[in-house]
N, C-alpha and C positions, 0 to 999 in steps of 0.2 A: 231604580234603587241604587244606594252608592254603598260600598262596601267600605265595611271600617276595622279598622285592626283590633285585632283581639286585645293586644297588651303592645307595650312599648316599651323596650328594652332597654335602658342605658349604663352607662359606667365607663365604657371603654374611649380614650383621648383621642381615638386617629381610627383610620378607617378598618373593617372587621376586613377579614383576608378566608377567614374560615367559622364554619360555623355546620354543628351537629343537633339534631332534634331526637330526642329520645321519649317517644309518645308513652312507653310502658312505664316509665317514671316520671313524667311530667314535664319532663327538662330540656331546658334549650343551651347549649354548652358555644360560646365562639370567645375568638382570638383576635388578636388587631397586630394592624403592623407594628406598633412601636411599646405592646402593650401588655401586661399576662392576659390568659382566657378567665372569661368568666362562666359561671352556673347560674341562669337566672329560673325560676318556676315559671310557667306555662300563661301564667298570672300579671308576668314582669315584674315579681318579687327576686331580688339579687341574693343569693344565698351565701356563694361562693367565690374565693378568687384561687386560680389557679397558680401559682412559684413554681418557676423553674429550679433546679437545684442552684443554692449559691455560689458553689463554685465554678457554674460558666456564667454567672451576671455580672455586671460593670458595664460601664458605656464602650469600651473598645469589641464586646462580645454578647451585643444584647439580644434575649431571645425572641426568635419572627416566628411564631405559627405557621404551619403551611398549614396542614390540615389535621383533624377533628373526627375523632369515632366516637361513639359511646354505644353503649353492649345495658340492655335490660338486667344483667346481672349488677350494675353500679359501678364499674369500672368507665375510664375514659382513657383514651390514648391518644397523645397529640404529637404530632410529627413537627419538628422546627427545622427551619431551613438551615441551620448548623449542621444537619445530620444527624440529631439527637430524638430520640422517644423516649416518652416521657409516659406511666402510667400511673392515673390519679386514681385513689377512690373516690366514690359520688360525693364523700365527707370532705374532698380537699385534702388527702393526704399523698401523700407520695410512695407510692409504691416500688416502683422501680424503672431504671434508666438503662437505655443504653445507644451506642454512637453505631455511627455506620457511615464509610464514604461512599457507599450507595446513592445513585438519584433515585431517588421516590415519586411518584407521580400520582 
């Protein structure tokens, strides 16, 4: 028997760096190196794009995902390698930021 993928994800320009599965909603949330995170359905239907805030985007400050949570209540929170977190709703909207010169791992 050869196994075959459920769905097949696309959108993202460069390679994913992160990426979160949220079975209780259906969702599979990832990020790319050069890229915003996307929300696709379970399905590989693309729902959603995630924005970082505009005021740290431009090419000298652009935002790199490191890593990827999501929470069965529809929240998401993504970590960028600036130091920044970032919390979405499932709907794509921006909930709340904030900076740290903390390493995260």
């Amino acid at each position: 028997d050869f196994a075959t993928p459920r769905a097949v994800l696309t959108g993202h320009d460069y390679e994913i760096t992160c990426a979160a599965i949220c079975a209780e909603l259906g969702l599979v949330i990832s990020g790319s190196k050069e890229g915003p995170c996307l929300i696709h359905s379970m399905n590989g239907d693309l729902l959603r794009t995630l924005e970082g805030p505009e005021r740290l985007q431009g090419p000298e400050s652009c935002l790199r995902p490191k890593l990827i949570q999501a929470s069965r209540e529809g929240h998401c929170v993504i970590y960028y390698e600036s130091g920044l977190f970032c919390v979405f709703s499932v709907n794509g909207r921006l909930q709340a930021t904030m900076e740290t010169d903390d390493k995260i791992r």
